[in-house]
C-alpha positions in Angstrom: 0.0 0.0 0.0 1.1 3.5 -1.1 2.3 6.1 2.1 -1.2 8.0 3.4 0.3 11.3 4.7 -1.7 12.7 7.9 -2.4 16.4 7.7 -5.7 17.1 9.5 -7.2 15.4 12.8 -10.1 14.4 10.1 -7.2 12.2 8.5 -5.9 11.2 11.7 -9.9 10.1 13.1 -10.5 8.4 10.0 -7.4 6.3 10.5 -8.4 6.0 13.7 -11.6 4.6 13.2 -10.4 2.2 10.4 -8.1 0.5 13.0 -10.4 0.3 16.0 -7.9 3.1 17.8 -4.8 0.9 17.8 -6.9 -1.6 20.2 -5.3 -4.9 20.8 -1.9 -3.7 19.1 1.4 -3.7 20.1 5.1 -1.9 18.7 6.8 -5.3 16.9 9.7 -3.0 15.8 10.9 0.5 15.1 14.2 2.1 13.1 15.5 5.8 14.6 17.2 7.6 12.4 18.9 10.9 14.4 20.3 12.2 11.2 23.3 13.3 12.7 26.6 12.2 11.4 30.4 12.7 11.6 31.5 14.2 8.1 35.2 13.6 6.2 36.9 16.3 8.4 35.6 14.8 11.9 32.9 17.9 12.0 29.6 16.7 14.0 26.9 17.6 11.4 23.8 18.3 13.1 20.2 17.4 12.3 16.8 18.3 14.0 15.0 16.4 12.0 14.9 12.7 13.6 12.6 9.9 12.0 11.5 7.1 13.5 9.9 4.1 12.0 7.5 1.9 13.8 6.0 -1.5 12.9 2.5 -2.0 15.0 0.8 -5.2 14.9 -2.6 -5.4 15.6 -4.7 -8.5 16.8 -6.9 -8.3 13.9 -7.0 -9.7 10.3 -7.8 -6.7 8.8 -4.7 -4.2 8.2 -2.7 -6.8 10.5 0.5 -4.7 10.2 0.3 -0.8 9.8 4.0 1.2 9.8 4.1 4.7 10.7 6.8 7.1 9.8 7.8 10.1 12.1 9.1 13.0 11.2 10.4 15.7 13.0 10.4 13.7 16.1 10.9 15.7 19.3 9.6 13.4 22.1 9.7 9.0 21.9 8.9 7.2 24.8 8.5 3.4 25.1 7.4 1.2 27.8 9.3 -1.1 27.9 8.7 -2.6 31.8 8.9 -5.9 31.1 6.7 -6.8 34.9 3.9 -4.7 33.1 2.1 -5.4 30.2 3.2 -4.3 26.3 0.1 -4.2 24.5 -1.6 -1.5 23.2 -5.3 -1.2 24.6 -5.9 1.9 22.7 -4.2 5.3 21.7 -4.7 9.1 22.4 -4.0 10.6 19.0 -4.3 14.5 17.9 -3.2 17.1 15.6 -2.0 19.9 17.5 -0.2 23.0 16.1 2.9 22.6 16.8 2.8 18.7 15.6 1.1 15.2 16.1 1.0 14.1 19.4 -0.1 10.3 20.0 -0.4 8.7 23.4 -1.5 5.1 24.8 -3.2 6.8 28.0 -4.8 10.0 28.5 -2.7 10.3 31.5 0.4 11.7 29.5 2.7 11.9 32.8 2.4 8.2 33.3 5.6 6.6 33.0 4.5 3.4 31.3 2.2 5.4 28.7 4.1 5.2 25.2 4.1 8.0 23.4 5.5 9.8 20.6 5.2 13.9 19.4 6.5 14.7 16.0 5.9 17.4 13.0 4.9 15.5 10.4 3.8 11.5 9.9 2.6 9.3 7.3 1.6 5.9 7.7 0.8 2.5 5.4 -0.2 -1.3 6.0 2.2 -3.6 5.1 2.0 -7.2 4.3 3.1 -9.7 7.3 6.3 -9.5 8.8 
């Protein structure tokens, strides 16, 4: 499937109605990309433009594996509290205007709530993984 790019919080309900609000899901994977690097001279080149690729898997046969990309990623936090439960039971996801902001609680200063806030972000389902 071709990259759906999310623009309006019409896009991002529609998304979120097609996949049940990311119920029953859970992060199989994700790629960070900082895009800093060292050049040929040693010189740390800077970039504020992170992305970060995630792979969700959902308990559902329809749209099974759905990959988002972030860009423009200022905040990223996983659970990852391995006495506490993965899974996604839902998300919290809006269109703010400084960015995208998606959450899996509405309490946002939760520690185990995973969460992500970035600029811009498209997403596609994938065939199985």
């Amino acid at each position: 499937m071709e990259w759906e790019e999310l623009e309006t919080q019409a896009d991002i309900d529609k998304l979120m109605q097609l996949i049940n609000n990311f119920h029953d899901s859970c992060i199989k994977s994700l790629t960070y990309s900082s895009g800093t690097y060292v050049d040929e001279e040693y010189s740390m080149i800077m970039n504020t433009e992170p992305v970060v690729n995630l792979l969700i898997q959902r308990q559902s046969e329809f749209m099974t594996n759905i990959e988002l990309c972030l860009r423009g990623v200022s905040k990223f936090h996983i659970n990852n509290d391995l006495d506490l439960t993965l899974d996604i039971l839902g998300a919290r996801f809006t269109k703010q205007e400084d960015g995208f902001y998606w959450y899996t609680s509405e309490d946002i200063e939760d520690e185990t709530v995973t969460s992500f806030v970035c600029k811009e972000i498209k997403w596609r389902s994938i065939s199985s993984q």
